[in-house]
CHARMM internal coordinates of N, CA and C (Angstrom, degrees):
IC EDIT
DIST 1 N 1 CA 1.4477
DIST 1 CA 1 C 1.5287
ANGL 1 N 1 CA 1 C 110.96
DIST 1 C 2 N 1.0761
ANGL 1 CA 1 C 2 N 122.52
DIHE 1 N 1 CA 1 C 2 N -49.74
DIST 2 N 2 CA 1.4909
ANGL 1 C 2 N 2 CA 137.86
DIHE 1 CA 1 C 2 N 2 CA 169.44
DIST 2 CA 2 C 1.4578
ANGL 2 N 2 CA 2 C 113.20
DIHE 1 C 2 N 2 CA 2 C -38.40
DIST 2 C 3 N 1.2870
ANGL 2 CA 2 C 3 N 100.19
DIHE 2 N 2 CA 2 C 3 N -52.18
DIST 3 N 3 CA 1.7899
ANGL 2 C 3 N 3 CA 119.57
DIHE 2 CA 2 C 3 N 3 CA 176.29
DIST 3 CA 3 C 1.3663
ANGL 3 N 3 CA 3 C 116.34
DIHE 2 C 3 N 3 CA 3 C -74.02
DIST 3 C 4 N 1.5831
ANGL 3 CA 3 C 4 N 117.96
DIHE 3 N 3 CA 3 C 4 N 1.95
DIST 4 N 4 CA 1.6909
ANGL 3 C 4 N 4 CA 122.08
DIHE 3 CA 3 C 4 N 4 CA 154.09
DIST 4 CA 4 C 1.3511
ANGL 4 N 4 CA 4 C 118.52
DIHE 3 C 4 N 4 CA 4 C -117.55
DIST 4 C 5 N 0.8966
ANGL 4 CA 4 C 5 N 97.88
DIHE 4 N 4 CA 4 C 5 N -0.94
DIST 5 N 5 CA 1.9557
ANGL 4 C 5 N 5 CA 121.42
DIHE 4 CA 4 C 5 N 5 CA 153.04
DIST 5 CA 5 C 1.2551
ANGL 5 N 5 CA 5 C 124.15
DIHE 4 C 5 N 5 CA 5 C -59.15
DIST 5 C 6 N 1.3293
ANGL 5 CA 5 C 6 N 91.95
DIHE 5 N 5 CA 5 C 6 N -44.50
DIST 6 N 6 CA 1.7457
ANGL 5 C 6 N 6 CA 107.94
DIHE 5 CA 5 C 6 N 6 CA -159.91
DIST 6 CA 6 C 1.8835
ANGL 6 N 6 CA 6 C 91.12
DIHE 5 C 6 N 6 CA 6 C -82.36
DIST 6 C 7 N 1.5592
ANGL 6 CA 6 C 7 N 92.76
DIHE 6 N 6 CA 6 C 7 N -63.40
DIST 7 N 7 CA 1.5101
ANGL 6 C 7 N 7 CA 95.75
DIHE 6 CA 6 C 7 N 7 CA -175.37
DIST 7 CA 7 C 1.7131
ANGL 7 N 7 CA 7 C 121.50
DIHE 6 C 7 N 7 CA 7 C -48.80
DIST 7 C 8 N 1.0831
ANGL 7 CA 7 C 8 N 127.98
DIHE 7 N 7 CA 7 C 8 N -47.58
DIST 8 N 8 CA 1.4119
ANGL 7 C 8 N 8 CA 128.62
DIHE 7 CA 7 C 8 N 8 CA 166.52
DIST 8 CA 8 C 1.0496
ANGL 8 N 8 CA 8 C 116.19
DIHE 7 C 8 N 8 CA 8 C -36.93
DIST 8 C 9 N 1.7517
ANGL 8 CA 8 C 9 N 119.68
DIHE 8 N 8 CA 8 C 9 N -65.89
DIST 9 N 9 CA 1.0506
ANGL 8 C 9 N 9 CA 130.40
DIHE 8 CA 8 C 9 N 9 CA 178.73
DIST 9 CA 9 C 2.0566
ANGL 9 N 9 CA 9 C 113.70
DIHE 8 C 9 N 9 CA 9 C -46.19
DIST 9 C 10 N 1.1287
ANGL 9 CA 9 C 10 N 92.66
DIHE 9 N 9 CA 9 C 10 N -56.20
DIST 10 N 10 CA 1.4791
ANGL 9 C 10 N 10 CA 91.70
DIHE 9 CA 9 C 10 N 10 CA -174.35
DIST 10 CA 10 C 1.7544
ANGL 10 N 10 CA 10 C 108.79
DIHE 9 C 10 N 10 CA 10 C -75.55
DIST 10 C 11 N 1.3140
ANGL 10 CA 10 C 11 N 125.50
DIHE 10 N 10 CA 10 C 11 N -13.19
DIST 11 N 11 CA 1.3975
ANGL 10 C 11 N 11 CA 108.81
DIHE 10 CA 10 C 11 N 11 CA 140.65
DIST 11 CA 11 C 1.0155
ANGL 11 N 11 CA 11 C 142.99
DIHE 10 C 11 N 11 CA 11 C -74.80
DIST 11 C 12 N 1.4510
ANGL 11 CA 11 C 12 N 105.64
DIHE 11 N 11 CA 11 C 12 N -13.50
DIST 12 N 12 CA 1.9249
ANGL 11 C 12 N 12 CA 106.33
DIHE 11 CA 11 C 12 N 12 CA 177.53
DIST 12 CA 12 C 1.6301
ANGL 12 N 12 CA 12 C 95.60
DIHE 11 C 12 N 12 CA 12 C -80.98
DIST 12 C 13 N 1.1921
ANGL 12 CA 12 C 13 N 118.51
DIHE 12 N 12 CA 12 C 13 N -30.70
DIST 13 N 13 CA 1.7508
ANGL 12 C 13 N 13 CA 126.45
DIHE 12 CA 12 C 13 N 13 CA -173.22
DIST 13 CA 13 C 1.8876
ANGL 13 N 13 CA 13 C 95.31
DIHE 12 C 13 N 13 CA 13 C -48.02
DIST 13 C 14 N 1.5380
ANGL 13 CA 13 C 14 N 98.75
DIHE 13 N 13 CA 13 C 14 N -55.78
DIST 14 N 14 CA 1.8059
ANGL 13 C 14 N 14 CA 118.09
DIHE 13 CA 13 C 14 N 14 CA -163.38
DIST 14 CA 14 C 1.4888
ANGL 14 N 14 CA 14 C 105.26
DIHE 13 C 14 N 14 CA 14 C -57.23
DIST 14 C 15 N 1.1880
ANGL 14 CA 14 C 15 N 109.44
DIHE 14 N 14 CA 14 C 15 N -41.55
DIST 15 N 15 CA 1.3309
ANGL 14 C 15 N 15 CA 118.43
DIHE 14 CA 14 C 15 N 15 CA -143.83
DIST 15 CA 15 C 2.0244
ANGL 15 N 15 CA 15 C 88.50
DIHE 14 C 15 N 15 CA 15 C -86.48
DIST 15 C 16 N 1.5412
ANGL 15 CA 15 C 16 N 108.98
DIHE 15 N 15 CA 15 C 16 N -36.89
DIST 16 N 16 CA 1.6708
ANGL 15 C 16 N 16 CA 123.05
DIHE 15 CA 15 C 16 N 16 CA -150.75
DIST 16 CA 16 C 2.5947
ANGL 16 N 16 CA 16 C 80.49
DIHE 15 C 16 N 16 CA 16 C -74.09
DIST 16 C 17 N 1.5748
ANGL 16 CA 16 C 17 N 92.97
DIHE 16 N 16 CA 16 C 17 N -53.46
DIST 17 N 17 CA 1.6224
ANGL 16 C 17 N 17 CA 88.03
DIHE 16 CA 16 C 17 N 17 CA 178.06
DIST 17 CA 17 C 1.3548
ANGL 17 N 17 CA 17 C 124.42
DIHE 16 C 17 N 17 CA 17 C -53.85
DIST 17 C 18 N 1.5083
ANGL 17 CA 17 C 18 N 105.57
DIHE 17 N 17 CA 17 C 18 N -31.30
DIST 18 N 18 CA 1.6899
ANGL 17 C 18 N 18 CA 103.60
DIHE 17 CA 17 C 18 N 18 CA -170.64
DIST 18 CA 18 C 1.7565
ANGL 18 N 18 CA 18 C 98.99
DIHE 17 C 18 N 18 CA 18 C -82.92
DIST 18 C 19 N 1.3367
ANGL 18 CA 18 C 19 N 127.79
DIHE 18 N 18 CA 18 C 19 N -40.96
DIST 19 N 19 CA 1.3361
ANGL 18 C 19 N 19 CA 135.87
DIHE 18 CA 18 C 19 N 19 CA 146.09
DIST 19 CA 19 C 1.7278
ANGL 19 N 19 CA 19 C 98.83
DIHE 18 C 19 N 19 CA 19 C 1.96
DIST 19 C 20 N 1.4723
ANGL 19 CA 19 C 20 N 110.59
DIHE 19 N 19 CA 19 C 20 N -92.16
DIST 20 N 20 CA 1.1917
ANGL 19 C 20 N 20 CA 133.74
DIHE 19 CA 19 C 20 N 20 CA -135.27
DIST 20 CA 20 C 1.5539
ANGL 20 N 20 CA 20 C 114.39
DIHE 19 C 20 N 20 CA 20 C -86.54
DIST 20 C 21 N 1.6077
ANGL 20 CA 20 C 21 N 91.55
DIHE 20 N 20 CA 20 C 21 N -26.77
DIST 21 N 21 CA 1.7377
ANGL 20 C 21 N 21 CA 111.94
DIHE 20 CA 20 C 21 N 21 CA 172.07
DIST 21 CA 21 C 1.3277
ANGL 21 N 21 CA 21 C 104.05
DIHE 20 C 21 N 21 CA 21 C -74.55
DIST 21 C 22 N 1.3617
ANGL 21 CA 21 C 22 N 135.51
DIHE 21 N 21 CA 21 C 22 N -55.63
DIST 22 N 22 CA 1.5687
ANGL 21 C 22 N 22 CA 155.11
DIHE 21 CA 21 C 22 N 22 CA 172.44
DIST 22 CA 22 C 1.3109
ANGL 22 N 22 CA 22 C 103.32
DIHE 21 C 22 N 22 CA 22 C 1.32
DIST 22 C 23 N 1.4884
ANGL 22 CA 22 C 23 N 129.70
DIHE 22 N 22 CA 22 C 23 N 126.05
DIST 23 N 23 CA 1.4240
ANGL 22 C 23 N 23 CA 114.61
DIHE 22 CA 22 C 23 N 23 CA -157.76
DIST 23 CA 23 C 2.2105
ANGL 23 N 23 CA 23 C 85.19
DIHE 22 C 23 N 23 CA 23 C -110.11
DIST 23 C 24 N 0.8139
ANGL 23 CA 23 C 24 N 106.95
DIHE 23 N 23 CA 23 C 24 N 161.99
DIST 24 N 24 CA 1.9174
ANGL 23 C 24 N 24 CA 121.57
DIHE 23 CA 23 C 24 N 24 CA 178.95
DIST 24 CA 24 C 1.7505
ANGL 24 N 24 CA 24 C 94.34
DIHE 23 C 24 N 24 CA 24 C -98.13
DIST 24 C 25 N 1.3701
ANGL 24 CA 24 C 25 N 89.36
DIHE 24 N 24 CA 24 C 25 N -175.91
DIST 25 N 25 CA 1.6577
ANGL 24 C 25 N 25 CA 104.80
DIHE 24 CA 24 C 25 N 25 CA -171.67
DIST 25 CA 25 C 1.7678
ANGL 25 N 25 CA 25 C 94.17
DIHE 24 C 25 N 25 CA 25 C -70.39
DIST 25 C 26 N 0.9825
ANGL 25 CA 25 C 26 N 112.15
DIHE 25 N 25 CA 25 C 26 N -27.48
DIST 26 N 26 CA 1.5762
ANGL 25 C 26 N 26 CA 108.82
DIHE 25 CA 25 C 26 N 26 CA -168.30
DIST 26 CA 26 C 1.8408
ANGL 26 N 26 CA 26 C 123.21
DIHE 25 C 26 N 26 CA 26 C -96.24
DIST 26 C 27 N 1.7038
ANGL 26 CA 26 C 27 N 91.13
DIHE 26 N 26 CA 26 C 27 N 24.30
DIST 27 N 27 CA 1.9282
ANGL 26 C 27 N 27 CA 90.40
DIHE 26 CA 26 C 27 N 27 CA -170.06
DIST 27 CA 27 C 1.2416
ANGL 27 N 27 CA 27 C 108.81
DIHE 26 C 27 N 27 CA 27 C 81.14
DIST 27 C 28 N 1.0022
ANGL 27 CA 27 C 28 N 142.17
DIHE 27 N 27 CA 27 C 28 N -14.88
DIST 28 N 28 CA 1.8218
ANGL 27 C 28 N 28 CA 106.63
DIHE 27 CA 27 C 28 N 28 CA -130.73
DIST 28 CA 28 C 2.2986
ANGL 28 N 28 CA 28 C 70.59
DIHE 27 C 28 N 28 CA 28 C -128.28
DIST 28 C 29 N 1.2358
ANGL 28 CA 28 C 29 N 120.41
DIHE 28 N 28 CA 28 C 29 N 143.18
DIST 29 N 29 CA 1.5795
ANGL 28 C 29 N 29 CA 126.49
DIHE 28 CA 28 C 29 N 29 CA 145.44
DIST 29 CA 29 C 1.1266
ANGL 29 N 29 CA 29 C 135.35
DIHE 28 C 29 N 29 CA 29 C -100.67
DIST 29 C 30 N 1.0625
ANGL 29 CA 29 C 30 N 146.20
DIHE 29 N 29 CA 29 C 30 N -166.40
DIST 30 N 30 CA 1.2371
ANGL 29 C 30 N 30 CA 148.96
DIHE 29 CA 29 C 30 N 30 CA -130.14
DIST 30 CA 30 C 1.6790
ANGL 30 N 30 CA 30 C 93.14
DIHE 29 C 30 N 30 CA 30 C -113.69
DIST 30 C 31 N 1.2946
ANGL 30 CA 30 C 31 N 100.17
DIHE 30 N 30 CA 30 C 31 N -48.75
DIST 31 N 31 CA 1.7897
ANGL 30 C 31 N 31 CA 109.42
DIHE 30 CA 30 C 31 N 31 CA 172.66
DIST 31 CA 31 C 1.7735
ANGL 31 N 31 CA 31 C 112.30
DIHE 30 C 31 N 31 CA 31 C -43.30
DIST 31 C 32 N 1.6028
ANGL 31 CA 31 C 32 N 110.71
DIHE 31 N 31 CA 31 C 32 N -57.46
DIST 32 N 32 CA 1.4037
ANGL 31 C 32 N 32 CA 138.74
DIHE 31 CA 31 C 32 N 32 CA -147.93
DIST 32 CA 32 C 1.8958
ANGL 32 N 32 CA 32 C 81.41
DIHE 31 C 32 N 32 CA 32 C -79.02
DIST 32 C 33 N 1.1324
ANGL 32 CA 32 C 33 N 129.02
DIHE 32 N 32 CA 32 C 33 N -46.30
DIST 33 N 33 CA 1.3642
ANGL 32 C 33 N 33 CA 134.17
DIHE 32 CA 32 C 33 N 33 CA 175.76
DIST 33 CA 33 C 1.1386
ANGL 33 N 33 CA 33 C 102.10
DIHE 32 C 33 N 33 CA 33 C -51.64
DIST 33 C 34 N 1.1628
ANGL 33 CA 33 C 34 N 118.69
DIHE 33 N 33 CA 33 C 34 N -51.13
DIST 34 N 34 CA 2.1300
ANGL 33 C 34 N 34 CA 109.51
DIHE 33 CA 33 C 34 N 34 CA -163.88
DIST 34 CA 34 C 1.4223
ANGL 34 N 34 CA 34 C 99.71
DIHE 33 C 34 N 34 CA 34 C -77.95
DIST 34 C 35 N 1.5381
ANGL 34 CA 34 C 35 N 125.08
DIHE 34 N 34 CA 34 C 35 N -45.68
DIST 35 N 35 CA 1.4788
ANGL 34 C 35 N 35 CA 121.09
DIHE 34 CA 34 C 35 N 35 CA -160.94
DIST 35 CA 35 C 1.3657
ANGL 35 N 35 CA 35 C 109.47
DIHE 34 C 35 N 35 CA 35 C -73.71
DIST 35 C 36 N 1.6497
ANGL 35 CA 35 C 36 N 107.14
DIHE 35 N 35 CA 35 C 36 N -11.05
DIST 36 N 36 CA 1.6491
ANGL 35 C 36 N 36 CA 119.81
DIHE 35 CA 35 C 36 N 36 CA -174.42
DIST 36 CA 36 C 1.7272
ANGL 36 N 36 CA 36 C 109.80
DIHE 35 C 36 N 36 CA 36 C -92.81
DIST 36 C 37 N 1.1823
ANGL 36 CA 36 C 37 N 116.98
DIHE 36 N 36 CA 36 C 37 N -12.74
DIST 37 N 37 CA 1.4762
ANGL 36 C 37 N 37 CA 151.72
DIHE 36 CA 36 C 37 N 37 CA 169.67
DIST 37 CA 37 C 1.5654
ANGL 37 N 37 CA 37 C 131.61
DIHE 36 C 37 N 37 CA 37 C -87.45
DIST 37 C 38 N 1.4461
ANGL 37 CA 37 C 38 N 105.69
DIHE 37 N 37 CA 37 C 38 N -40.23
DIST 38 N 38 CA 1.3859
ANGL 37 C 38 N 38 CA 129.28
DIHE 37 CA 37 C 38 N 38 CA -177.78
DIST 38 CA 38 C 1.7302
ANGL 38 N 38 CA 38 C 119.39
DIHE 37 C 38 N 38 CA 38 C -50.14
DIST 38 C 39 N 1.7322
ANGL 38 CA 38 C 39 N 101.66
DIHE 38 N 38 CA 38 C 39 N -41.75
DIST 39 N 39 CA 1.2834
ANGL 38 C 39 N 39 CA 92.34
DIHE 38 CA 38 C 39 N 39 CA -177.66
DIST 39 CA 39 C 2.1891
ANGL 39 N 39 CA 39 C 118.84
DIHE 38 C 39 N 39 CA 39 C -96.11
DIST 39 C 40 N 1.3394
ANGL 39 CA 39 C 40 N 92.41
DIHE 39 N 39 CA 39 C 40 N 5.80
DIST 40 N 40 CA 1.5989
ANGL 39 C 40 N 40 CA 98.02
DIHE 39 CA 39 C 40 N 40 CA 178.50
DIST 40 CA 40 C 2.0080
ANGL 40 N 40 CA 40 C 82.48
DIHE 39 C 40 N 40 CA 40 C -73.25
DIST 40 C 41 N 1.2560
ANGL 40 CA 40 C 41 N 102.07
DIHE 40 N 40 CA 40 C 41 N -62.21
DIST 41 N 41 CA 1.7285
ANGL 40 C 41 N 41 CA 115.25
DIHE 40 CA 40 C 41 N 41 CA -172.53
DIST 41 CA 41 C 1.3798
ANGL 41 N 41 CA 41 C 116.44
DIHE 40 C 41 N 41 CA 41 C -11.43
DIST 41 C 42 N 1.6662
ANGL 41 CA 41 C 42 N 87.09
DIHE 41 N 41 CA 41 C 42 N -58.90
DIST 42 N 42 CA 1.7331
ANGL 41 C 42 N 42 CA 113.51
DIHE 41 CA 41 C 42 N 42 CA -169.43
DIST 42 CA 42 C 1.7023
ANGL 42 N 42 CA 42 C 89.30
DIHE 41 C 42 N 42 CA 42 C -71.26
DIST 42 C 43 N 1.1664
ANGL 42 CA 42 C 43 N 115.63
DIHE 42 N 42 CA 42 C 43 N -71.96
DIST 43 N 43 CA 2.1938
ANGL 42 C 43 N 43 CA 86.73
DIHE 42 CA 42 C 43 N 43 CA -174.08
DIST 43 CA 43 C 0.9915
ANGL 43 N 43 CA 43 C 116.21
DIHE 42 C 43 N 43 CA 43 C -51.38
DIST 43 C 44 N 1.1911
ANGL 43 CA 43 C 44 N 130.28
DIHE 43 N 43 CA 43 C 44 N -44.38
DIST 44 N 44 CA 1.5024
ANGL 43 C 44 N 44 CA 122.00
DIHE 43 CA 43 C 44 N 44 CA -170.83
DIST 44 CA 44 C 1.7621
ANGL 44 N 44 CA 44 C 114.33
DIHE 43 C 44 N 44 CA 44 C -53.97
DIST 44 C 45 N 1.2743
ANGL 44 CA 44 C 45 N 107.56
DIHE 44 N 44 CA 44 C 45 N -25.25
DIST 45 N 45 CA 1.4424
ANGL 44 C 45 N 45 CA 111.27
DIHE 44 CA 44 C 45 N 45 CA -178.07
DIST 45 CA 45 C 1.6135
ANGL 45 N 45 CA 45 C 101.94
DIHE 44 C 45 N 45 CA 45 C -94.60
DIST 45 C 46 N 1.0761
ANGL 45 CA 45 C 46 N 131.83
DIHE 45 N 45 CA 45 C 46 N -23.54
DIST 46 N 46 CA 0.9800
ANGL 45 C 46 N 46 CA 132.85
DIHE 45 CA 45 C 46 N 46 CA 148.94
DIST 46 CA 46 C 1.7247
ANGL 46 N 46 CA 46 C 127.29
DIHE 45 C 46 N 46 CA 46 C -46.58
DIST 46 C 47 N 1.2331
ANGL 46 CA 46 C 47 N 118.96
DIHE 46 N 46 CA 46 C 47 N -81.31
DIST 47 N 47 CA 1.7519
ANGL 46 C 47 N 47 CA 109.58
DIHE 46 CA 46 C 47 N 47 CA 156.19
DIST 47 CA 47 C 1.3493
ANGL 47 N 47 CA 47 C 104.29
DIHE 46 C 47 N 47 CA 47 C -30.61
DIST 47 C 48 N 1.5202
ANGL 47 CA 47 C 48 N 149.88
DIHE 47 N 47 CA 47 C 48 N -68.54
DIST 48 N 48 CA 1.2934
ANGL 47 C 48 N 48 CA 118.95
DIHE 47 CA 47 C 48 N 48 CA -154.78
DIST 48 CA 48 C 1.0415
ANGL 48 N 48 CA 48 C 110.99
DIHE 47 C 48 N 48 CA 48 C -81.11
DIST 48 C 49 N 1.4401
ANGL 48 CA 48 C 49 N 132.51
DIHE 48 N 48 CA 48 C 49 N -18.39
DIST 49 N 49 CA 1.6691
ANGL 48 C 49 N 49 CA 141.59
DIHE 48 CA 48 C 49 N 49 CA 167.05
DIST 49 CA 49 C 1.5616
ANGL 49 N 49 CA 49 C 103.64
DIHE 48 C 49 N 49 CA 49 C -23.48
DIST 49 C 50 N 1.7561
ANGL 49 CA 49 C 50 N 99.45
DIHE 49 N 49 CA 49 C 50 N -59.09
DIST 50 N 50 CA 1.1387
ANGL 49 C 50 N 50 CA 131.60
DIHE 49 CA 49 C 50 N 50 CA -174.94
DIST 50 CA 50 C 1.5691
ANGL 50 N 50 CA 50 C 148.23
DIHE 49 C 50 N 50 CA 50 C -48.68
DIST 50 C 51 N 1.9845
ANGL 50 CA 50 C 51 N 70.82
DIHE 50 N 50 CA 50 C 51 N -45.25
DIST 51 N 51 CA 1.6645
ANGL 50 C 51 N 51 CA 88.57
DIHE 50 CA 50 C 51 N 51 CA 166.05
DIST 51 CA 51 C 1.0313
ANGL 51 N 51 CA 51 C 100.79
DIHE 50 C 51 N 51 CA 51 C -92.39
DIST 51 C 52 N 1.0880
ANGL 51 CA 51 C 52 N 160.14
DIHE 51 N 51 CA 51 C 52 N -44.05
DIST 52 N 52 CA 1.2766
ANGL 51 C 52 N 52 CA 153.66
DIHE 51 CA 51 C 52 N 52 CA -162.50
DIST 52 CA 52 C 1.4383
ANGL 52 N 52 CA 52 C 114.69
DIHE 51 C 52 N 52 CA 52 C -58.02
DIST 52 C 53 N 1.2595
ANGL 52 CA 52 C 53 N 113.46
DIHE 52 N 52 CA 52 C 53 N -31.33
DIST 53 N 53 CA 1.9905
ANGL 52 C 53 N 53 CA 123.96
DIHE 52 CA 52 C 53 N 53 CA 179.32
DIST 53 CA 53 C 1.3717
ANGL 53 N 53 CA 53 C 87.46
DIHE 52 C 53 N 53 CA 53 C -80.10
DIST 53 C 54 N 1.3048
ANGL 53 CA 53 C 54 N 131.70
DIHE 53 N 53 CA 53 C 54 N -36.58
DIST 54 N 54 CA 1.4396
ANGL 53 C 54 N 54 CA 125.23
DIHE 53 CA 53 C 54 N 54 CA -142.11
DIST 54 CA 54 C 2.0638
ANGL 54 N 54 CA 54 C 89.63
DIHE 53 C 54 N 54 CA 54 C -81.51
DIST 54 C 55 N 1.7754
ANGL 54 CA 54 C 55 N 96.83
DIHE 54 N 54 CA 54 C 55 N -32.27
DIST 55 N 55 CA 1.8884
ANGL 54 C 55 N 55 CA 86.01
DIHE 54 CA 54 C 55 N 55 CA -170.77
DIST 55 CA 55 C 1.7907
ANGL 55 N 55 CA 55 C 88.57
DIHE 54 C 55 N 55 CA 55 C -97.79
DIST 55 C 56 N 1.1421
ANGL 55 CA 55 C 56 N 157.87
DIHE 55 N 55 CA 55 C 56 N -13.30
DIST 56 N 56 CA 1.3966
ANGL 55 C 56 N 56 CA 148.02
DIHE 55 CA 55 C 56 N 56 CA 170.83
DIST 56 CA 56 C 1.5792
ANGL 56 N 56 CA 56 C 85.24
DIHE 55 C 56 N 56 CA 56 C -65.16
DIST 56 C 57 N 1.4050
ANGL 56 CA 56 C 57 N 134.68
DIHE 56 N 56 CA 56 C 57 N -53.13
DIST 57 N 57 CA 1.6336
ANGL 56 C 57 N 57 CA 96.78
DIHE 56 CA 56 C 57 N 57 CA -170.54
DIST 57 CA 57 C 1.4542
ANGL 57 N 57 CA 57 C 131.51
DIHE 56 C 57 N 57 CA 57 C -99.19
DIST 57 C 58 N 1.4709
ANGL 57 CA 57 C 58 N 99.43
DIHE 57 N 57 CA 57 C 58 N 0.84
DIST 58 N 58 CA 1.8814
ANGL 57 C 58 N 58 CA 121.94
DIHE 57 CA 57 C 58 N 58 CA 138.30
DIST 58 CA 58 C 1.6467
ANGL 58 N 58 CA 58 C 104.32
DIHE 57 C 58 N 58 CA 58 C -29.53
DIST 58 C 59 N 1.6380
ANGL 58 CA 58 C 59 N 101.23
DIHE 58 N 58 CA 58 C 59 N -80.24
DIST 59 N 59 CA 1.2778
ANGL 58 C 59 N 59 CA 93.81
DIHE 58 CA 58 C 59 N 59 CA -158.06
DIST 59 CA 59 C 1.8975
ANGL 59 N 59 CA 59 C 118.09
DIHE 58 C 59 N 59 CA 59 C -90.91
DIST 59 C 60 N 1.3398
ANGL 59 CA 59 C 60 N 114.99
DIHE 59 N 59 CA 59 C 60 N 11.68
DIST 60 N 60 CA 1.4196
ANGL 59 C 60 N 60 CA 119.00
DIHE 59 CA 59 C 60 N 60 CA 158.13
DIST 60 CA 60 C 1.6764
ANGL 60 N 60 CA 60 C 120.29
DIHE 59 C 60 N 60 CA 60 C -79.26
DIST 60 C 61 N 1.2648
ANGL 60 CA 60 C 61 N 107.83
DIHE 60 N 60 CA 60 C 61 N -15.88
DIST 61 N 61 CA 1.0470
ANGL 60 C 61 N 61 CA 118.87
DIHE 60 CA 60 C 61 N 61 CA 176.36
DIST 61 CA 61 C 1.6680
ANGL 61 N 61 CA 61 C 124.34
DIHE 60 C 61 N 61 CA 61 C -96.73
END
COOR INIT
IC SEED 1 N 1 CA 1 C
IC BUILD
């Protein structure tokens, strides 16, 4: 039973990479999208990191 556990699992694993690797009409995958995306992400979470300390010491004060 374990040993159709394993196998499922490691096809949904196969199936979720080839998914995500899968290139579109334009080159570019689903992967190449996020890592091409990733660093607007990272500032943007940064400013609210930001604001957020900026109103916690608004209102401790």
């Amino acid at each position: 039973m374990n040993v159709l556990k394993f196998i499922a699992i490691g096809a949904a694993v196969a199936y979720g990479v080839s998914y995500l690797t899968k290139r579109d009409a334009n080159g570019h995958s689903i992967v190449d999208d996020v890592l091409d995306k990733a660093p607007d992400w990272a500032n943007s979470l940064k400013k609210y990191g930001q604001d957020a300390l900026e109103k916690a010491k608004a209102k401790a004060v």
